[in-house]
C-alpha positions in Angstrom: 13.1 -5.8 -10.8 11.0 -3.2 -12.9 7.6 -5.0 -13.9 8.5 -3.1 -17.1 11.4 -6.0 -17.7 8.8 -9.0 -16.5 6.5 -11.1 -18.8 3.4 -10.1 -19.5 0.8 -11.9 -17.8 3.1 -10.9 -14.6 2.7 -7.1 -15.7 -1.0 -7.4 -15.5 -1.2 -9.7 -12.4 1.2 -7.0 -10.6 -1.4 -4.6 -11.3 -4.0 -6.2 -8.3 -1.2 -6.0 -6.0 -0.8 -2.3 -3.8 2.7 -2.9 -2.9 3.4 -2.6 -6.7 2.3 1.0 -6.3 4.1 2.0 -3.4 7.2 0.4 -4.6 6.8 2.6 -7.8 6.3 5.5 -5.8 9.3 5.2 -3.6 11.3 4.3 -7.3 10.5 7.6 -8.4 10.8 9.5 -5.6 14.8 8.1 -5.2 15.4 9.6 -8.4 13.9 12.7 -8.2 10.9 12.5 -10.1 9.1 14.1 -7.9 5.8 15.1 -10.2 5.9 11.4 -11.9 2.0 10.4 -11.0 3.4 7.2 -9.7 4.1 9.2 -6.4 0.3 10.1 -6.1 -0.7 6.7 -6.9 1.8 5.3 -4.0 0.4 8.3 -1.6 -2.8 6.9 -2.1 -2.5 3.2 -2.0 -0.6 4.2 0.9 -3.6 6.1 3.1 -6.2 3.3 1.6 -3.9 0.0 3.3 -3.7 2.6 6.4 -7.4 3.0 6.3 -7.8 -0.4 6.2 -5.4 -1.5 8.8 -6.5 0.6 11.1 -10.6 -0.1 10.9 -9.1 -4.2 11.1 -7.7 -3.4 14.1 -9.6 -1.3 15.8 -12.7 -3.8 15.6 -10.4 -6.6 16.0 -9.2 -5.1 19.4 -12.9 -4.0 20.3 -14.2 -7.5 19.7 -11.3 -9.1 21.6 -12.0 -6.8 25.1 -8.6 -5.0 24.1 -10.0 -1.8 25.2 -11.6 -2.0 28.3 -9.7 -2.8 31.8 -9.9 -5.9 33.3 -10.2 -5.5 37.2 
């Protein structure tokens, strides 16, 4: 459902959320707007959650021994 159609106080809490943005993006994309900003917004949201994703796990797999061999 387009947040566009949803009350308002659901608008502006969608607004905190990224998947909101990459759900837009991927709306736009499918029907062909492809220079609608809401593509470069998803893009973006989409390299920050893999940033993040990425740093968590790589420390989480550091801290746990998941790098090093156990002989």
């Amino acid at each position: 459902m387009p947040m566009s159609l949803a009350p308002g106080w659901l608008d502006a809490l969608s607004h905190v959320m990224p998947l909101r943005y990459l759900v837009d993006a991927v709306r736009a994309a499918f029907v062909g707007h492809y220079s609608d900003p809401a593509l470069a917004r998803g893009a973006l949201t989409a390299l920050i959650l893999m940033a993040v994703s990425v740093t968590a796990g790589t420390r989480y797999f550091r801290g746990a021994g998941g790098g090093t061999s156990q002989r």
